[in-house]
C-alpha positions as CSV (number, residue, x, y, z in Angstrom):
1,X,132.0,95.1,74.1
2,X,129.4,94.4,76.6
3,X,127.1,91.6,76.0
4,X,123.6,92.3,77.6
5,X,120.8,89.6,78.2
6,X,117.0,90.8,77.8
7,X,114.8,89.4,80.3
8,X,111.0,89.8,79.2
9,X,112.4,90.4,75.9
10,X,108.4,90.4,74.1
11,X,108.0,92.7,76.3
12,X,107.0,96.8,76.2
13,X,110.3,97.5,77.9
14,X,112.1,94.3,76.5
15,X,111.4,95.5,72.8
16,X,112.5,99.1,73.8
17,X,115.7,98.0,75.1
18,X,116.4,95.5,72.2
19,X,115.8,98.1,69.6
20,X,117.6,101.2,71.6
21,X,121.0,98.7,72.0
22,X,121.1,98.5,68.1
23,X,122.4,101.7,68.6
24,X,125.4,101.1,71.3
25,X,128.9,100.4,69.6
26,X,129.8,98.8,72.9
27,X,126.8,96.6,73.5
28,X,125.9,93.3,71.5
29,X,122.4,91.6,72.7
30,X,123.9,88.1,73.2
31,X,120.8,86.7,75.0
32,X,116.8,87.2,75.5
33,X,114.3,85.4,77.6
34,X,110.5,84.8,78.2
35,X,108.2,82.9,80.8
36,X,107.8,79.5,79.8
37,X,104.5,78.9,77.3
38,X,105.0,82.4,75.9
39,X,104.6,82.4,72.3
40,X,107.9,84.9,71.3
41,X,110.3,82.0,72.8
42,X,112.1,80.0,70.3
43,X,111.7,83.6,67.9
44,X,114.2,86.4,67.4
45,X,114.5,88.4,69.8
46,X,114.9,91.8,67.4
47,X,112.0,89.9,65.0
48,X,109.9,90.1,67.9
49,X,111.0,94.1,68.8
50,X,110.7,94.5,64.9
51,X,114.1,95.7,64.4
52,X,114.9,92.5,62.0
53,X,117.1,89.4,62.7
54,X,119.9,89.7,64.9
55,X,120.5,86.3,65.6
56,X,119.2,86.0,69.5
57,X,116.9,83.3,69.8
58,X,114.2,84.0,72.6
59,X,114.4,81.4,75.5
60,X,112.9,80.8,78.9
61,X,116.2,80.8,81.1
62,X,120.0,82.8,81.3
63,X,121.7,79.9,82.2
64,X,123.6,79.7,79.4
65,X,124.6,83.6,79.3
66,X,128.6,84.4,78.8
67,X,130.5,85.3,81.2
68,X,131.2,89.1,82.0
69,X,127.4,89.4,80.3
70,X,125.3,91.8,82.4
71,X,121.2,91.2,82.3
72,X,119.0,93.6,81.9
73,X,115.6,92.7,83.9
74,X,112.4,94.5,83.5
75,X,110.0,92.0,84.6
76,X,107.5,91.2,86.8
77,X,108.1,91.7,90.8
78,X,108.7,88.0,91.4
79,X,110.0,86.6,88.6
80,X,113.2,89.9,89.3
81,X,113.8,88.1,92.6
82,X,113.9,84.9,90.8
83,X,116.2,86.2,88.5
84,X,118.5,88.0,90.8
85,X,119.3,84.6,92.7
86,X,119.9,83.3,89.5
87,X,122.4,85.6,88.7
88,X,123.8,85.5,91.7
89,X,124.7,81.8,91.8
90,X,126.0,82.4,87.3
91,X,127.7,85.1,88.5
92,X,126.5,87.7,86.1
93,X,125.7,92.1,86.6
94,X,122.3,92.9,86.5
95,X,120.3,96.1,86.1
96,X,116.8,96.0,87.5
97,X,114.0,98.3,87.2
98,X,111.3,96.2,87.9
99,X,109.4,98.1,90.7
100,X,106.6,96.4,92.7
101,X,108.7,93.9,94.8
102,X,107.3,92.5,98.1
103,X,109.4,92.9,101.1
104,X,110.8,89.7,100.8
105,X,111.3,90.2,97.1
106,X,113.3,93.3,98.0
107,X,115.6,91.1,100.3
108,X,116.3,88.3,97.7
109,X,118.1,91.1,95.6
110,X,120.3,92.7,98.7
111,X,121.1,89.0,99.1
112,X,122.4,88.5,95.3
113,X,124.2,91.8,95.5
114,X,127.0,90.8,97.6
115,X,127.9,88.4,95.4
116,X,127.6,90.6,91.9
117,X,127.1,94.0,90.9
118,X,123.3,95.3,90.9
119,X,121.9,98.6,89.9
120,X,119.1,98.6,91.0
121,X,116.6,101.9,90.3
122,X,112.9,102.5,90.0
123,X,113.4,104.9,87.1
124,X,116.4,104.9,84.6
125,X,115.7,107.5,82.8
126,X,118.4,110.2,82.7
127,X,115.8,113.1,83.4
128,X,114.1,111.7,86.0
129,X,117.6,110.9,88.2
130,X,117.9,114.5,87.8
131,X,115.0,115.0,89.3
132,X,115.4,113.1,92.1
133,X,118.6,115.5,92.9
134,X,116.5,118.5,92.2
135,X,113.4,117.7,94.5
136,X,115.8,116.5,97.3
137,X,117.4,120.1,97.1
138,X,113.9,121.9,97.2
139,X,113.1,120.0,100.2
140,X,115.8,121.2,101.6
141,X,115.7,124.5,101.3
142,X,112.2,125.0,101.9
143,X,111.9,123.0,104.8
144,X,108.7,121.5,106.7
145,X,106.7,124.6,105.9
146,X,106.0,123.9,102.3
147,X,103.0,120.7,102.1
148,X,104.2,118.6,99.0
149,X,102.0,116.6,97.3
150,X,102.9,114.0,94.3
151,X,100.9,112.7,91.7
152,X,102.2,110.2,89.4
153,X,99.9,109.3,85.9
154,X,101.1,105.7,84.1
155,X,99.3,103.5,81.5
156,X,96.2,101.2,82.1
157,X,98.2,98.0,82.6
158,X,100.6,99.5,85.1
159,X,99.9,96.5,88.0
160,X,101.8,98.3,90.7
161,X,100.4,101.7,92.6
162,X,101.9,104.3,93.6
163,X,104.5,103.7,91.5
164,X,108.2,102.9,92.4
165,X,109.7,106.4,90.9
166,X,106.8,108.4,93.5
167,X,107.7,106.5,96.1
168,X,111.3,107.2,95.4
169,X,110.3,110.6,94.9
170,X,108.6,110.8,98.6
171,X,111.5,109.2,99.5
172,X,113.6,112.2,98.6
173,X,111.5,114.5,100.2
174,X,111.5,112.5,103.6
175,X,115.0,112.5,103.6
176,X,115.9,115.7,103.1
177,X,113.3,116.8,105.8
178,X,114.8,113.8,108.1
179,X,111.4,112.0,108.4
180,X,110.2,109.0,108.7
181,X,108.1,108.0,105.4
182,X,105.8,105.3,106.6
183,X,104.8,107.6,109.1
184,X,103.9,110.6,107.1
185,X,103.0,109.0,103.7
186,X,99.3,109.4,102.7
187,X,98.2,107.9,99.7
188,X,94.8,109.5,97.7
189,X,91.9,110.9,100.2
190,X,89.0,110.1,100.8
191,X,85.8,111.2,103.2
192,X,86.3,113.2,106.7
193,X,90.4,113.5,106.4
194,X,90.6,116.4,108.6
195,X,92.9,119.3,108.0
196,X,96.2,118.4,106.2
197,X,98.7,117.7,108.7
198,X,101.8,119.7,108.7
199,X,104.7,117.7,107.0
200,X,102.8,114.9,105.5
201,X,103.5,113.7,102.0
202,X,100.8,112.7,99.5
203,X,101.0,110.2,96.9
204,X,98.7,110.0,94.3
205,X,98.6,107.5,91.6
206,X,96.5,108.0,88.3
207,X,96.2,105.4,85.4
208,X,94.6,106.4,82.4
209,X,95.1,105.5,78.3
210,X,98.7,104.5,77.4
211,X,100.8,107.2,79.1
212,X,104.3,106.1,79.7
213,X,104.9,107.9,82.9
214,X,104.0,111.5,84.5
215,X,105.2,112.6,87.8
216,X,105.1,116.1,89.4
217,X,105.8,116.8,92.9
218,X,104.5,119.9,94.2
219,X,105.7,122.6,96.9
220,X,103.5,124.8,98.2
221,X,102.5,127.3,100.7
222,X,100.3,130.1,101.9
223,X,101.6,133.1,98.8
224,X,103.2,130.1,96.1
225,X,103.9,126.9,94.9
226,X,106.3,125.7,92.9
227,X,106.2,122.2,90.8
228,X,109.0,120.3,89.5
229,X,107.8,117.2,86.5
230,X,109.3,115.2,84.3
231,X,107.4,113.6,81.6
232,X,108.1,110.6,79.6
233,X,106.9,110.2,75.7
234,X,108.6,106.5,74.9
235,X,110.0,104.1,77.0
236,X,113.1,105.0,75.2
237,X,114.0,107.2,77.8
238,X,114.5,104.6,80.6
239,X,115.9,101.7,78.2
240,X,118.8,104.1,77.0
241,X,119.2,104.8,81.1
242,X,119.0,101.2,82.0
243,X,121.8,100.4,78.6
244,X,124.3,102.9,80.2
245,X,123.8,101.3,83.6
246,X,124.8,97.8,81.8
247,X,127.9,99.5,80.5
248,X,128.4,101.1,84.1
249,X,127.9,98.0,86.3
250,X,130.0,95.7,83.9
251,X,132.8,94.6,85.8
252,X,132.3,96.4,88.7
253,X,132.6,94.9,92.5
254,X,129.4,93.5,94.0
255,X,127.4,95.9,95.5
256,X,124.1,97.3,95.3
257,X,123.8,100.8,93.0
258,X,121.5,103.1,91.7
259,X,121.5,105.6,89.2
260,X,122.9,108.0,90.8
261,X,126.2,106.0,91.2
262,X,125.7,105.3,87.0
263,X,125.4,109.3,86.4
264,X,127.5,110.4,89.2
265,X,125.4,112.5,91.1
């Protein structure tokens, strides 16, 4: 049995992954937090994801987590770094897929992962780490030729643009390709941008309504194009990606890991 900790647990993603661990044999919620003054701390934490009791009150720290617990953090950019030097110094796993984080943010975790496990992964969803395999092997294969342009569509609050699953997809691209991202990344257009460069990579971020998260990355040349997408419905979809991580990374050496090392691709 794995016990899991919920950070941001009055959360959209908190509630999804309080409510999707109700169905894991191997997985007990034993703890839940929120920032301090938030007014879901000191309730249940399934109450609060409307699943009923389950005897997790809400706090405002992990401190008091078991040991051989893994935390599950889906927070804000900041309070992830905060959290992964916390766990670094309890000695707890964590999964992150908080995107957003500065630099130095970014740093903070590489830090706490050589002392505990991490995956960390800007999408957990199952499909989506497909995806990234599949648009990695297109690049490949079709070479510098084909422009590829990405648009990503999330939900009005979203606070982070481009988001961190393009940027991961780009990522894939550039790699594949052997380029240099920063140097070929353009992000939206606007006025007198010229002809399109050869080999550049686009990034386009749209947010509109309450859509969970839309990404396409097209391939195209002079004669065809060819688009691969993966659409989410319910945030489901990464919180049952992010609970098989927690089962993955539990008791593992420390390290930083990605989906891709939870799946095995």
């Amino acid at each position: 049995m794995t016990g899991i900790v919920i950070t941001g647990a009055a959360g959209r993603m908190g509630g999804a992954l309080i409510r999707c661990a109700a169905a894991f044999k191997d997985l007990r919620v034993v703890g839940a937090t929120e920032q301090d003054g938030n007014q879901a701390v000191g309730r249940d934490a399934g109450a609060v994801a409307g699943i009923g009791e389950i005897g997790v009150k809400i706090g405002e720290t992990f401190e008091t987590a078991p040991r051989g617990s893994v935390v599950i953090d889906f927070t804000a950019h900041a309070a992830t770094a905060a959290n992964a030097r916390l766990a670094s110094e309890l000695g707890i796993a964590m999964v992150i897929g908080t995107t957003g984080l500065t630099d130095a943010e970014g740093e903070a975790v590489k830090r706490a992962a050589k002392k505990i496990p991490i995956v960390w992964a800007p999408n957990m969803g199952l499909g989506m780490n497909v995806l990234f395999a599949l648009v990695r092997k297109a690049a490949e294969t079709l070479g510098m030729r084909y422009d590829v342009e990405i648009v990503e569509t999330h939900h009005r609050h979203k606070k982070d643009a481009p988001s961190g699953t393009a940027l991961r997809l780009a990522g894939e691209v550039a790699a594949a390709r052997k380029q240099d991202l920063k140097a070929v990344a353009a992000y939206g257009r606007n006025g007198q941008t010229g002809e399109r460069p050869v080999g550049q990579i686009a990034i386009h971020a749209l947010r509109m309504g309450d859509i969970v998260g839309d990404h396409t990355v097209s391939f195209a040349v002079d004669g065809e194009r060819i688009e691969l997408s993966h659409r989410a419905t319910s945030r489901d979809a990464f919180a049952v990606g992010a609970l098989r991580a927690a089962m993955w990374v539990a008791g593992r050496k420390p390290g930083l890991y990605d989906m891709h090392d939870v799946l095995g691709l």
